[in-house]
N, C-alpha and C positions, 0 to 999 in steps of 0.2 A: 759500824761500816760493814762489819761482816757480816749483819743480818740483813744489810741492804743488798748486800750480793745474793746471799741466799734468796732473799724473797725477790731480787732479778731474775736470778736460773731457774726458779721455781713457775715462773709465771713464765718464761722463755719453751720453758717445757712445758707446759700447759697450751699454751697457743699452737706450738709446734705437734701435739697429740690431735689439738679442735681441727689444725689444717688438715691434717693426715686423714681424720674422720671425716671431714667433710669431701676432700678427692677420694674416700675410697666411698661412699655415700653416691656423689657423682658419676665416677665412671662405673658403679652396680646399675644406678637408676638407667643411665644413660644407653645402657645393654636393652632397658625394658618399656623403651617410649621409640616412636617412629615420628619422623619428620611430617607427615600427611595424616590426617585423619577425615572422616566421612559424620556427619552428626546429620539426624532428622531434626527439621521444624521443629522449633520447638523446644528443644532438648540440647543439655549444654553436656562441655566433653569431660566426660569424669573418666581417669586411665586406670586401670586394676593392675597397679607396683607393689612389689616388694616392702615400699617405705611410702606412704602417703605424696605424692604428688599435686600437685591443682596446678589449674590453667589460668592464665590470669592476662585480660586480653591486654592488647597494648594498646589499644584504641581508647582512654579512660571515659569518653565519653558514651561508651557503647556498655549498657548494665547488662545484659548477659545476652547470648546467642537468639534468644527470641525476637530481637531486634532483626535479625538476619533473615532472609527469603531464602527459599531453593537457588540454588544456582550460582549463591553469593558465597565467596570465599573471604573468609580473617586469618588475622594471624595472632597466636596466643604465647605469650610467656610459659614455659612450664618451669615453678618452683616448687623444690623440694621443702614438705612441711608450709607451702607458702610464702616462703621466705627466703629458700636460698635458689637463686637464678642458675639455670645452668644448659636452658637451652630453650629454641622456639619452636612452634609449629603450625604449619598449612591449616586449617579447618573446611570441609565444605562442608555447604548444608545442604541435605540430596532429599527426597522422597522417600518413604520406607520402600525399601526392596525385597521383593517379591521372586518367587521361582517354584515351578514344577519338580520335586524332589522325585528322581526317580528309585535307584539301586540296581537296576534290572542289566542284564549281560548284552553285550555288542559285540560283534563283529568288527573288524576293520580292516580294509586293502589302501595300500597307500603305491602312489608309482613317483617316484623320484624324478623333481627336475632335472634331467640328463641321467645318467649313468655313475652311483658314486664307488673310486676307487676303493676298494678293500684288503688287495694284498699288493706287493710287487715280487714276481717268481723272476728267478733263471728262466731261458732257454736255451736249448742245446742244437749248438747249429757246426756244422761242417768247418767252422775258422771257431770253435770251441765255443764256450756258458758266453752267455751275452743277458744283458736286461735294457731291452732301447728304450724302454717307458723311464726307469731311473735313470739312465744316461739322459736324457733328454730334459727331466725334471718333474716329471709329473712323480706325485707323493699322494701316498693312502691318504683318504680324506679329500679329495676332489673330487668333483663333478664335471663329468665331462658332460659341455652343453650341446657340441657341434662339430665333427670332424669336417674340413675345408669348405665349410659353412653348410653342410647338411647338418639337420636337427640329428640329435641322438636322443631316444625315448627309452629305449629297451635294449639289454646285453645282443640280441637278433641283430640291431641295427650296429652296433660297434662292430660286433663281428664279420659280417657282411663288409663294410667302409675298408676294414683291414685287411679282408683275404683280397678285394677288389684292388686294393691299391697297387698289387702284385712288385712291392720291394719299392716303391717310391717315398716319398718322405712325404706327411701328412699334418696338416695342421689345425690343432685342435685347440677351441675356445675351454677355459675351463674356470669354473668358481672355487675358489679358492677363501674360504673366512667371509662371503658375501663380496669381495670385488673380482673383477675378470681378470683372467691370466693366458695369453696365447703361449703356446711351447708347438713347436715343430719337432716331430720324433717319425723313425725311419723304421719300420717294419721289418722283423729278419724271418728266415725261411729255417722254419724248426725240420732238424732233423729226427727229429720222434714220429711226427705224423705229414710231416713235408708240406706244413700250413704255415702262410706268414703269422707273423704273432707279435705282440708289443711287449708281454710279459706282464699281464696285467690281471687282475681278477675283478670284475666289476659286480655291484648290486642294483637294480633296477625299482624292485617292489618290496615290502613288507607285510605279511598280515598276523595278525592274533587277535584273540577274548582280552575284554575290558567289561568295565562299570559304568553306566551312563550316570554321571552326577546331579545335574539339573536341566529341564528346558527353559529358557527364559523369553517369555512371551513377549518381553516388549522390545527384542531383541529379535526375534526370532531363532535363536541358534541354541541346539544342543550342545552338552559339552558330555567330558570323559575322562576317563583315567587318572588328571589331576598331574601328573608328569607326563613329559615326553618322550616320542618314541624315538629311541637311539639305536644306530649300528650297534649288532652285537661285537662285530669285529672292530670299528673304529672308534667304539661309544660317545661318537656323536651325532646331532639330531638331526635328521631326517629332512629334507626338505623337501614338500609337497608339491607334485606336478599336478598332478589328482589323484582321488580317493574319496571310499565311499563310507557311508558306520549303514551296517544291516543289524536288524534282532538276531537274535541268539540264542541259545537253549544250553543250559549246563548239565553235561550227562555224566561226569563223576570229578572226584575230588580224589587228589593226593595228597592226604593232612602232610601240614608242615609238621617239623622238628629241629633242633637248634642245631646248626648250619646246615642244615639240610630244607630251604625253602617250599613248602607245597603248589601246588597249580591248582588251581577250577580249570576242568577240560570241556570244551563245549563243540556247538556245533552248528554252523551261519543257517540261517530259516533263508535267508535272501530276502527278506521284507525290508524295502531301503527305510532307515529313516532321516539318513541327511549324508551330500554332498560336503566333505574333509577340505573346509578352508585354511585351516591353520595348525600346525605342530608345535606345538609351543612346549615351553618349561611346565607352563602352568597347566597342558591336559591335551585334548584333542577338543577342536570346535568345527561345527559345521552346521552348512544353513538348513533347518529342516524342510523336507519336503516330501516326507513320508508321513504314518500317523503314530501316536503314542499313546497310552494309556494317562490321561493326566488327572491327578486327585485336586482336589484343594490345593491352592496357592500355598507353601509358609514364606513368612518371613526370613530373611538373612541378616542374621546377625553380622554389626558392624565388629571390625576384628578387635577393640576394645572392651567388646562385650563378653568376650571367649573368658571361660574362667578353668582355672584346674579344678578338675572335681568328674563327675559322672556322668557321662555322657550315653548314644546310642549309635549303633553303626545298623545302615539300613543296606541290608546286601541278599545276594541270590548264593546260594549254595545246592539247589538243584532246581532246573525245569528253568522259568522264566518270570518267579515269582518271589518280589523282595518281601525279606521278612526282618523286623527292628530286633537287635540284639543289645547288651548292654555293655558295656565298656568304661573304661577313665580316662582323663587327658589330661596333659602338664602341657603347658609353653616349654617352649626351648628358651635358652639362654641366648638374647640377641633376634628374637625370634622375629619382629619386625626388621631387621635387616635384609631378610630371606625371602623370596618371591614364593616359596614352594616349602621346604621343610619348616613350619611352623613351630607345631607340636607333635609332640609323643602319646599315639591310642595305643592303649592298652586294653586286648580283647580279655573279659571278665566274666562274662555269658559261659554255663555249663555247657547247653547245647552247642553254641559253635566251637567252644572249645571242641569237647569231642567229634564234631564234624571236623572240623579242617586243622584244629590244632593251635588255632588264632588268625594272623591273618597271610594270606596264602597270593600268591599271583593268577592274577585274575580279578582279585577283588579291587583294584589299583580303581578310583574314583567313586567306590564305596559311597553315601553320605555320611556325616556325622552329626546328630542337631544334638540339642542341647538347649534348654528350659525354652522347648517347643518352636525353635529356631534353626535353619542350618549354618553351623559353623564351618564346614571344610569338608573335607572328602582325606581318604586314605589314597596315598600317595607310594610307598615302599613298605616290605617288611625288612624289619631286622632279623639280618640271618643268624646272628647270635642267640637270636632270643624270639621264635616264632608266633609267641605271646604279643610282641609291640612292633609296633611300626612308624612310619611318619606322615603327619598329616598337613594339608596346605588348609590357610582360611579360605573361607567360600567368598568373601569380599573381593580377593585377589583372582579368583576365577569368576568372578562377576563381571570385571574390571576388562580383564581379555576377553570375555564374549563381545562387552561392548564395542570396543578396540573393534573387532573384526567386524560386526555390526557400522559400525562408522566406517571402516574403506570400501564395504562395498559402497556405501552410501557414496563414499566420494566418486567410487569409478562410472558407478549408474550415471552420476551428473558429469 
């Protein structure tokens, strides 16, 4: 009897270890597969995990993806080893995709739909400190679209609507997180300069040096930087009224150092090369309509193709002429989760090293390929460590060109 108990608790704890193994198996795996993935013609979906993975369609009648056309979407089992289920996924099956690899520096002026708030001051008036913009409710992080249904375009035109209103109470449309918010706020007569005032600091435009990433021709839109452009003051994004990307010319460098970020400093040619549709997470995109220097097509690696290991970063560090350098890259943990921080470049190149130190501001949509493919673009440095940064897959900036390629398409019709 009491070796039946033992060889009970014995196997009790053995099952109880295989369970513990296999949820902690799962939710590792689980960090390093994405719900959606892209496959070419042809080719079936193999994931590059930690622990062996395969796909295993659900459709049993369907022998592998070659059965499938462009355009047609499945859905697949993903088991760990083959055999232990623990989750499914999207499949499309696309065309290879193709893109204009640039690296070369840009310009960019961007003018804010309305006016977005930045600070809220005091003002000092004759019945003492008053703030009618916070009394009222308007908060940093709006955009003021219209005071009593005049457009507001530029800080000229706020300021004007408010000294004009001479102490009347004004009311103004405002975006607030993408929905509209009306607030009525009452003007006070500042005794510092005897100017009505709301107590407000507003920002109207942005501009600075980027990295153009890729053109994609059958899209027609340039893209950039790989993140987007945020308030210094509110560090939130931007939203585009219009704006323009010009060429650019890099005329020196401030190497990085560890928290000490470096810049590429440049200086706008005014050569347009594309009209600022969209600010996104994922870069800057706009429809080109200027010219570019464009080489050979490559290919874009589907984001399952990305591997750690040794990659190149195609960037400008002086004048207006990209040059490949060499570098490493890791995944991030969960890195399919993330629209934009993928993986971690690490700059390993002698020469950029000593040029700029690793990777520096400015070079923010850098390319990155990788077994003669582009993988992503550089996205941030680590200010800890000027050597590494973060990089977005180039799939995912492929994806929002499209995106913006498709609404024009819808507004033209």
């Amino acid at each position: 009897m009491k070796f039946l108990r033992g060889t009970v608790k014995f196997l009790f704890f053995v099952f109880l270890m295989l369970d513990c193994a296999v949820f902690t198996l799962i939710y590792m795996v689980g960090n390093q597969v994405s719900d959606t993935y892209k496959i070419n013609q042809g080719e079936t979906l193999t994931l590059n995990t930690s622990v062996p993975v395969k796909a295993i369609y659900k459709n049993t009648s369907a022998v592998d993806s070659k059965t499938y056309q462009v355009g047609e979407t499945f859905t697949v089992d993903l088991k760990i080893f083959g055999v232990i289920p623990f989750s499914t996924a999207d499949v499309q099956v696309v065309d290879d995709m193709y893109a204009a690899v640039l690296g070369t520096p840009f310009g960019m002026k961007i003018y804010t739909e309305g006016v977005l708030v930045i600070e809220l001051s005091d003002i000092n008036t004759k019945n003492g400190t008053v703030n009618p913009a916070k009394q009222a409710g308007i908060r940093v992080g709006d955009y003021i679209e219209s005071v009593n249904g005049e457009k507001v375009t530029c800080n000229e035109d706020l300021s004007y609507l408010v000294e004009a209103s001479g102490g009347q109470a004004l009311n103004f449309k405002i975006n607030r997180d993408g929905k509209t918010v009306y607030i009525k706020a009452k003007p006070q007569k500042s005794s510092d300069d005897d100017m009505w005032r709301l107590g407000i600091w507003v920002r109207d435009s942005s501009a600075g040096i980027g990295t153009l990433t890729f053109y994609s021709p059958s899209t027609n839109i340039v893209c950039g930087l790989g993140h987007g452009i945020c308030d210094d003051d509110t560090e939130t994004l931007l939203t585009v009224e219009r704006g323009e990307m010009v060429n650019a010319q890099i005329v020196s460098v401030t190497k990085g150092a560890a928290g000490s970020p470096g810049e590429l400093k440049g200086k706008f040619t005014f050569d347009s090369i594309a009209d600022i549709e969209l600010n996104s997470d994922c870069g800057i995109y706009g429809t080109l309509k200027g010219s570019l220097q464009v080489a050979n097509l490559t290919e874009i690696a589907l984001k399952q193709e990305v591997e750690d290991g040794e990659a190149q970063i195609l960037c400008t560090t002086s004048g207006d002429t990209a040059k490949l350098y060499s570098c490493t890259i890791k995944k991030r943990t969960a890195n399919y989760l993330s629209k934009t921080q993928n993986f971690i470049v690490t700059v390993t190149d002698k020469e950029l090293l000593s040029a700029t130190g690793g990777i520096v501001q400015g070079m923010s949509g850098s390319p990155i390929l990788q077994n003669g493919k582009l993988i992503g673009a550089v996205t941030h440095v680590l200010v800890d460590d000027s050597t590494k940064g973060y990089g977005i897959f180039a799939e995912n900036m492929l994806e929002t060109a499209q995106s913006v390629a498709n609404e024009q398409l819808k507004e033209a019709s």
